[in-house]
C-alpha positions, 0 to 999 in steps of 0.5 A: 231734324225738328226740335220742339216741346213735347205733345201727348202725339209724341208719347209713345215715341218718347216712351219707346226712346226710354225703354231702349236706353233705360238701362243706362238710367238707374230708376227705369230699370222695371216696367212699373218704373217706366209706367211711372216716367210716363205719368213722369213725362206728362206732367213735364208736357203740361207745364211745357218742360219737355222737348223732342228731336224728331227725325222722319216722324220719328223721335229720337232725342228727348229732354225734360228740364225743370224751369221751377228749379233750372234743372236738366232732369233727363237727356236721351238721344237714340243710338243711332243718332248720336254724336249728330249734336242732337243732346247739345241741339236739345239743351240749346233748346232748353236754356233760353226757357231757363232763368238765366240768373241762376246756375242750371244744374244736372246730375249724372254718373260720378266719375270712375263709373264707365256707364257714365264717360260719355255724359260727363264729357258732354256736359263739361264741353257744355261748360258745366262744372262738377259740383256735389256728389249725391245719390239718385234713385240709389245710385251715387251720382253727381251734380253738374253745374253750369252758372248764370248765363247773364255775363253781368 
């Protein structure tokens, strides 16, 4: 499996990715919001945000992080591929590429809601730590922390 930033070749793919698992992100529930995480995943490709797994010219696995605010802002990994490391492969990935000063943070289901089991449970072995509970795309959510990676 290759890891690597995102390039405009990887579109499609990472757009067939989303629409497979949108039902599992509150916001990518229409056509037009997926017509608007395109534009969404363009903009993250140009300032080199956006990461791909890609198995036999085939990508399945995706990360867009946020370097400005230390953000993972979306994970998906295709069904077939998952519980292979590849969600935890592709936030290695990513890290480095973030200020190590500061706390990364990410948000997802709160806790109780079964859509949501399986990411909380990946981003606690990861070492993150649950933090405010917030709302996203109308959804009640909450955000996870994983403080500054320096050691000092």
């Amino acid at each position: 499996m290759e890891l690597r930033l995102g390039t405009e070749g990887d579109l499609v793919g990472r757009m067939e990715l989303a629409a497979e698992v949108k039902d599992a992100f509150p916001g990518l529930e229409t056509r037009e919001a997926l017509e608007a995480h395109r534009e969404t995943v363009r903009g993250f490709m140009r300032r080199r945000e956006a990461v791909c797994a890609v198995e036999d010219g085939r990508v399945v696995g995706v990360l867009l992080f946020s370097g400005e605010d230390n953000e993972l802002c979306f994970l998906a990994v295709e069904p077939a591929f998952r519980r292979r490391h590849t969600a935890e492969k592709l936030v290695a990935y990513a890290l480095p590429r973030m200020d190590p000063e500061r706390a990364v943070t990410v948000t997802t289901y709160r806790e109780g809601d079964p859509a949501g089991a399986a990411a909380r449970a990946f981003y606690k072995k990861l070492g993150f730590a649950e933090g405010a509970l917030t709302e996203a795309f109308g959804s009640p959510v909450q955000e996870f922390v994983l403080e500054k990676r320096t050691g000092n």
